[in-house]
N, C-alpha and C positions, 0 to 999 in steps of 0.2 A: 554543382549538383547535377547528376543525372538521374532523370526518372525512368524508370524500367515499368513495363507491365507485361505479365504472365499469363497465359491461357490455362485457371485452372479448370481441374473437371467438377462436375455440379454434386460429386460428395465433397469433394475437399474444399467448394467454395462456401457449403454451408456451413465451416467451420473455419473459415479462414482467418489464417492468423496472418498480419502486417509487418512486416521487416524494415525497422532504421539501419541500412545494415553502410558501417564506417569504415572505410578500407581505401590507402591510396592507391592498392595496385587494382585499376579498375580491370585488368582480366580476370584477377585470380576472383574479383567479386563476382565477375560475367559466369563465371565456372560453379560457385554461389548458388549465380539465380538457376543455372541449367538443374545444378543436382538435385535443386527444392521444385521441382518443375511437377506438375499434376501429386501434389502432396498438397497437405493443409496450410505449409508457410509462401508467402510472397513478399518476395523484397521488392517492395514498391517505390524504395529512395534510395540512393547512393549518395553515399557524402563523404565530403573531406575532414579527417583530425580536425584542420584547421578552422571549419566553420562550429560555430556555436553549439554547443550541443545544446544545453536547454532553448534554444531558441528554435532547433530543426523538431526536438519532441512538440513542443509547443505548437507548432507551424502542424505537423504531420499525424500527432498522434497515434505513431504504432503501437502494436504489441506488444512485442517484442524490439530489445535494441541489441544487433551484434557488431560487438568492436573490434577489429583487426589492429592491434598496436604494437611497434614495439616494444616499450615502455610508456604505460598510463603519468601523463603528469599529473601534476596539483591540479591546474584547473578542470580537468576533467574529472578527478576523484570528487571535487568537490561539487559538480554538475551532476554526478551520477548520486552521491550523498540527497543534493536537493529532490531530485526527482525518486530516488527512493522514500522519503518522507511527504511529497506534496504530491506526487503523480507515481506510484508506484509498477514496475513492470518488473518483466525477468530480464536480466544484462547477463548477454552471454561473450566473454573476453577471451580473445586469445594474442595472447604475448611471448614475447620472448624472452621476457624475464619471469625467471623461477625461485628468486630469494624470496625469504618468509615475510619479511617485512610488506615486499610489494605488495603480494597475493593476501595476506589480513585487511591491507588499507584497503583493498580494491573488493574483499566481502565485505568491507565493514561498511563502503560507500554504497551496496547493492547489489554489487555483482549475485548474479544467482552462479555461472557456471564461470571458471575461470580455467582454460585450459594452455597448457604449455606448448611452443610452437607455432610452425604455419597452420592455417586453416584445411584440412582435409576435405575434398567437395565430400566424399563418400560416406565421411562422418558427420556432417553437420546434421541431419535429420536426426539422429539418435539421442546427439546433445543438447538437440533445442529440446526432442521427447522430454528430457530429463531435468531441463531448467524452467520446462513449464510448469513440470508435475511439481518440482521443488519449488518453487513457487508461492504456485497454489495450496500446496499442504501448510508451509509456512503462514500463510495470510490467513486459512481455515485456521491453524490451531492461537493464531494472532486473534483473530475477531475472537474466539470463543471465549479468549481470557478476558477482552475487554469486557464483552460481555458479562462474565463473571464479576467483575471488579466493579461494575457498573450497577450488578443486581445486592451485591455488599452494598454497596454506600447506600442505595437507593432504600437497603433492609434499617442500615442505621439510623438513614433518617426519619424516618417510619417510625421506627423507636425512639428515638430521640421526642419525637411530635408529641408522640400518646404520654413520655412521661412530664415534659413539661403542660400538657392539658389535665392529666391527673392531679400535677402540682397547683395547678393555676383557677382551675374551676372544679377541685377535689373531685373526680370523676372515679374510675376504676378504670382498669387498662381495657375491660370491653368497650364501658362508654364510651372512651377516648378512640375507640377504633371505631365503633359506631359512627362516631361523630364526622372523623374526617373521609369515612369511606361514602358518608352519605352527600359530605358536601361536594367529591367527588365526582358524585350521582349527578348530581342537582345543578352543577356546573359544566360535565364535561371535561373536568381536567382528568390527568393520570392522578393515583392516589400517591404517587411522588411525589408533583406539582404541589398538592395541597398540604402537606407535612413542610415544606419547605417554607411555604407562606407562614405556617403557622409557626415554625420555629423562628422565623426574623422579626413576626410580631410581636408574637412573645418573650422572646428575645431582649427585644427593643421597649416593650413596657417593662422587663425588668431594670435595666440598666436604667427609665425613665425616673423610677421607682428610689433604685438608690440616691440619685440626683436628689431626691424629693425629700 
């Protein structure tokens, strides 16, 4: 591994972004670090195929990871796979393999940009431009659904609460909402939190009940 460090200027370092960047022909990455030179990207690592890959993200924590390969193998789809689920970044790949098969396995493992051929110094700016924004719009419209999905269940269980306390201590669906948005109050929890309690207790006294 060679470490590199770059002179950026004081806009581009407020925003600087960190380059894993993987490439055996250490000129063509020297050529790389030159073109990214007073911009926002810095290739701060060089590394070999050969060395680990989740183990240099881990160690280094870039931004951004660009791979110069000529064919992705298994271990590495399946490295890029992990850290798209447990550490997610933009993977920008350039190969020399163009069949379809490759290029699905290699988005499906992460890759944000996957481009055909040698590395272009004069292109790389534009493409990292575009595997950032992709990216980032990808993981904005990702959260918003979790989010979405998160405020369903959170709606059901809420409903779920108020109709087993209706059933359970004959209340009406205000009572019942009264009731656990106050203990809510009174406790400090989210009124999720407290529907959830009250459905495993109640729950669990019915179930008690049939035993009985």
């Amino acid at each position: 591994m060679i470490s590199i460090a770059k002179t950026q200027s004081n806009s581009a370092a407020s925003a600087q972004l960190n380059i894993l960047l993987i490439d055996e022909n250490v000129q063509r990455a020297e050529s790389i670090v030159t073109a990214l030179d007073k911009t926002r990207y810095k290739v701060s690592h060089l590394a070999s195929s050969q060395i680990g890959l989740l183990k240099q993200v881990d160690k280094i924590q870039p931004d951004i990871i660009v791979i110069d390969i000529e064919s992705p193998n298994r271990d590495m789809l399946e490295s890029l796979h992990t850290i798209s689920h447990h550490n997610p970044k933009p993977v920008v790949m350039f190969s020399s393999q163009q069949d379809t098969e490759t290029i699905n396995l290699s988005v499906q493992s992460g890759v944000s940009a996957y481009v055909v051929g040698d590395i272009d110094p004069e292109r790389v700016k534009p493409i990292l431009d575009a595997a950032v924004a992709r990216f980032r719009e990808f993981h904005k419209l990702k959260d918003e659904l979790n989010d979405t999905k998160h405020e369903l269940e959170s709606r059901k269980t809420i409903d779920l609460a108020k109709r087993l306390l209706m059933k359970t201590n004959k209340m009406s669906e205000e009572q019942a909402f009264h009731s656990m948005r106050k203990t809510a109050m009174d406790t400090g929890q989210k009124l999720e939190n407290v529907a959830k309690t009250i459905v495993s207790m109640l729950r669990s006294l019915e179930k008690g009940n049939e035993h009985d």
